[in-house]
C-alpha positions as CSV (number, residue, x, y, z in Angstrom):
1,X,-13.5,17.8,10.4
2,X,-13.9,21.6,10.0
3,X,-12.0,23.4,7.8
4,X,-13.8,27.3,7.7
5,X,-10.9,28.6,9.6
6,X,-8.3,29.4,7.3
7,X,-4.7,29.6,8.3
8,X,-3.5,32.8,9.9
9,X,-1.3,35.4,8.3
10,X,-1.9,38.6,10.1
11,X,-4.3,40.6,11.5
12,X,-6.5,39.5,14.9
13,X,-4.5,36.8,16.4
14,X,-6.9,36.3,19.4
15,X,-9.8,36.2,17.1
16,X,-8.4,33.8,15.0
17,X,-7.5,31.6,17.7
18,X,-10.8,31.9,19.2
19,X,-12.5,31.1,16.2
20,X,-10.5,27.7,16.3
21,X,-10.9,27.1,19.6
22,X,-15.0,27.2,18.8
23,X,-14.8,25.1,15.9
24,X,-12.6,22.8,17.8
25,X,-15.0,21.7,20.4
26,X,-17.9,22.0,18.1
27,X,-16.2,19.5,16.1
28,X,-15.7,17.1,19.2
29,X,-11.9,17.6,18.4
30,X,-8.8,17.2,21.1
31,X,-8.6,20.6,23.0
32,X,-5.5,22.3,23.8
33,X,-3.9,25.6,23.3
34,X,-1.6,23.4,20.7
35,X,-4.2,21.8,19.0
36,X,-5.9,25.6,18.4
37,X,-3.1,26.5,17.1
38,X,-2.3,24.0,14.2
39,X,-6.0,24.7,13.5
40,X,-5.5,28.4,13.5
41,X,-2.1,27.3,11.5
42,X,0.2,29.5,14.0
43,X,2.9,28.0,15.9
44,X,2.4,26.4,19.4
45,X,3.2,29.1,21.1
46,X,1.4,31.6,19.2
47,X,-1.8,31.1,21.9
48,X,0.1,32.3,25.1
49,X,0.3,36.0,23.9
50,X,-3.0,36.0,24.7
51,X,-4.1,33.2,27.2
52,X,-2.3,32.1,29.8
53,X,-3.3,28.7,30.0
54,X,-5.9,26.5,29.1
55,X,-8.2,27.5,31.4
56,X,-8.0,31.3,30.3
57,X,-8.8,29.7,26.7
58,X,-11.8,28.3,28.1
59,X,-12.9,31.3,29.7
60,X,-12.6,33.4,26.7
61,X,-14.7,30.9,24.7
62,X,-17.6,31.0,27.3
63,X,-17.4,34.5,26.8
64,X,-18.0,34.5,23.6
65,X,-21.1,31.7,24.1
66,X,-22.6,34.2,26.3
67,X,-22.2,36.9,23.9
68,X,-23.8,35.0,20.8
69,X,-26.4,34.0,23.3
70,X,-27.7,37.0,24.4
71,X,-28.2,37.9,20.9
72,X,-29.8,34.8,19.8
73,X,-32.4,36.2,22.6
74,X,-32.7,40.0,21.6
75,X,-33.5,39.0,18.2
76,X,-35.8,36.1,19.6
77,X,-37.7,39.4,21.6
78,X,-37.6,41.2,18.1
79,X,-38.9,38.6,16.5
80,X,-42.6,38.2,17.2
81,X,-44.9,40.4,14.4
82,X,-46.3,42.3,16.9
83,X,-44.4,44.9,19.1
84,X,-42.8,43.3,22.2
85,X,-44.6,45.7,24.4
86,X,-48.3,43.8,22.9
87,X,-47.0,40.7,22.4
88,X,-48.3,38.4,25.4
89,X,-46.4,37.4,27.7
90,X,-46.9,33.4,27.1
91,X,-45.6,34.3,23.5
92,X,-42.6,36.5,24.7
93,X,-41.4,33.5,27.0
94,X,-42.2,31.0,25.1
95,X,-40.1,33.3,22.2
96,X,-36.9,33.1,24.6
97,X,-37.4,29.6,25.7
98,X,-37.1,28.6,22.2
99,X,-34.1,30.3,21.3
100,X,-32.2,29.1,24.5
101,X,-32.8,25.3,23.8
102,X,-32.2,26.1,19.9
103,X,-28.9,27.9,20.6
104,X,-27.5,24.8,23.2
105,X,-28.5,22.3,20.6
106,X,-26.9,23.6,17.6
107,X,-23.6,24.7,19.5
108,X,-23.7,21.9,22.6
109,X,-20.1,22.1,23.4
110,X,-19.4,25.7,23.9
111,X,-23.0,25.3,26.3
112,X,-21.9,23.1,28.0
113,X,-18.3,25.0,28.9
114,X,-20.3,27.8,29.3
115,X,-22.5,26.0,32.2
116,X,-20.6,23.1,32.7
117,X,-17.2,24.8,34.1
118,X,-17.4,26.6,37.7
119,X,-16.8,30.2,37.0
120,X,-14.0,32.1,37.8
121,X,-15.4,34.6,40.2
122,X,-12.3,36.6,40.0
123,X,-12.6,36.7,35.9
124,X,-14.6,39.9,35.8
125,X,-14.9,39.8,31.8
126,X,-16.7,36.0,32.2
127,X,-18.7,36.7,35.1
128,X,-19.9,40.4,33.8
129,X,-20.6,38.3,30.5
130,X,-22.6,36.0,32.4
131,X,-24.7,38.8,34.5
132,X,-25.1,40.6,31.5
133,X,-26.9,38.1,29.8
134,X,-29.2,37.4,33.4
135,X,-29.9,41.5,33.5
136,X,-31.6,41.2,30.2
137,X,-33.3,38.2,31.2
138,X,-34.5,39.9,34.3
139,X,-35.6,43.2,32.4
140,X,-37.8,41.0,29.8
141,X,-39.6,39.3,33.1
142,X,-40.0,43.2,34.9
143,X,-41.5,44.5,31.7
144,X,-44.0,41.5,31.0
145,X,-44.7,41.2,34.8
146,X,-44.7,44.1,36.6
147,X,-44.8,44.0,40.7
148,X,-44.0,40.5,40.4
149,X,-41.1,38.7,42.4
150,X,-38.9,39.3,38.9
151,X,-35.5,37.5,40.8
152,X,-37.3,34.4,41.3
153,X,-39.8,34.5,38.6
154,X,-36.5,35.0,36.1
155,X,-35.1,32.1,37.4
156,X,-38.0,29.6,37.4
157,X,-38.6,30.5,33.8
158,X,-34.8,29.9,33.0
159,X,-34.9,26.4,34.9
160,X,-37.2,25.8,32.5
161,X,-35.3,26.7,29.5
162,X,-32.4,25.4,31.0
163,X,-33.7,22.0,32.1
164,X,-35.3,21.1,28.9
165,X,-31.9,22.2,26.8
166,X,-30.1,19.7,29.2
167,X,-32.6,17.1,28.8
168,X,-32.1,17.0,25.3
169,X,-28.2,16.9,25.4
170,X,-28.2,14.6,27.7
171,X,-30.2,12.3,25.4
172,X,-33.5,12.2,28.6
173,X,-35.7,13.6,25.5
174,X,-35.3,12.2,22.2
175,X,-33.4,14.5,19.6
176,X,-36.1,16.3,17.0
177,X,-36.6,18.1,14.6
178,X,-36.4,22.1,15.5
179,X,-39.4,22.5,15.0
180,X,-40.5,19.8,17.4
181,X,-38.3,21.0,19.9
182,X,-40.4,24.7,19.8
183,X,-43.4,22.6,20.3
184,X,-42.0,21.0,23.5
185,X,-41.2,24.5,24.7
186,X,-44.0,26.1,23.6
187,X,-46.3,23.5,25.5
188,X,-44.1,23.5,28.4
189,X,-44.4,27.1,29.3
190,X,-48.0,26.6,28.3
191,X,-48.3,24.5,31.0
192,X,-46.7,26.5,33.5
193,X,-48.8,29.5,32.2
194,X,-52.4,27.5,32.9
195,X,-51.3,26.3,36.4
196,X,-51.0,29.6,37.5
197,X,-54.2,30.6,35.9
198,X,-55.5,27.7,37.4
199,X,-54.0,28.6,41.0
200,X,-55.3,32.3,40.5
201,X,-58.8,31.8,39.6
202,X,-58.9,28.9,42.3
């Protein structure tokens, strides 16, 4: 069991519980507003001053995954040595695929709220979240593929990232190490890379 969040005494309440509430489900613990709350060591009721119900709790934790995750993919676009505008484009991709599949295997519970539950279309904050995080997407494909379909393109490339990240929670491909897992992302876009090359020079 996880202890990191420490009892609460004052200061962010929401944070707090929010905290719990990650920590919770990445610990494959009961989860309730209640049982966030003896986590967060507040009282039971503590929770509905800021969410309504359980399903506002889950909302506000998908918000959060779709935070964290659109930063795991900025840095993974500031990562490569060589400016993002030189990098090629088969690195850049391959780049985000990576930290996509990285970031659902190391926190699979709050992926799979983030995906897993219909959203809310009438929870602005979630659903901006969520666009926000396909506008950058969409904006990397634009810049590395300009006059190009970007809509679609965006989101065959994110099947892919998608797909494989499900495959592996859902036990269709073997757990590995992380650096395996790069490799099977790396070679996957490789492969969608030299069919097209293929199909272009055909």
């Amino acid at each position: 069991m996880s202890t990191s969040v420490k009892p609460y005494h004052h200061g962010d309440l929401r944070a707090a519980l929010l905290a719990a509430a990650i920590e919770s489900l990445e610990a494959g613990e009961p989860f309730s507003l209640r049982a966030v709350a003896r986590r967060a060591g507040v009282s039971p009721t503590a929770p509905y001053r800021h969410f309504a119900d359980r399903e506002a709790l889950d909302s506000a934790v998908a918000i959060e995954g779709f935070r964290d995750l659109r930063a795991d993919l900025e840095a993974a676009l500031a990562g490569p040595t060589e400016p993002a505008a030189a990098a090629a484009p088969e690195e850049v991709i391959t780049a985000l695929g990576v930290a996509y599949v990285a970031f659902a295997l190391r926190r699979p519970a709050v992926f799979r709220l983030m995906f897993g539950n219909e959203c809310d279309q009438e929870d602005s904050e979630r659903v901006h979240a969520s666009e926000h995080l396909h506008q950058m997407l969409n904006q990397s494909i634009a810049s590395l593929f300009p006059g190009a379909n970007n809509s679609n393109l965006s989101i065959a490339l994110w099947s892919v990232a998608h797909g494989l990240a499900f495959l592996h929670l859902d036990g269709k491909l073997r757990p590995q190490t992380s650096d395996d897992v790069a490799a099977r992302v790396k070679s996957a876009v490789g492969a969608l890379f030299a069919l097209n090359n293929n199909t272009s020079g055909g």
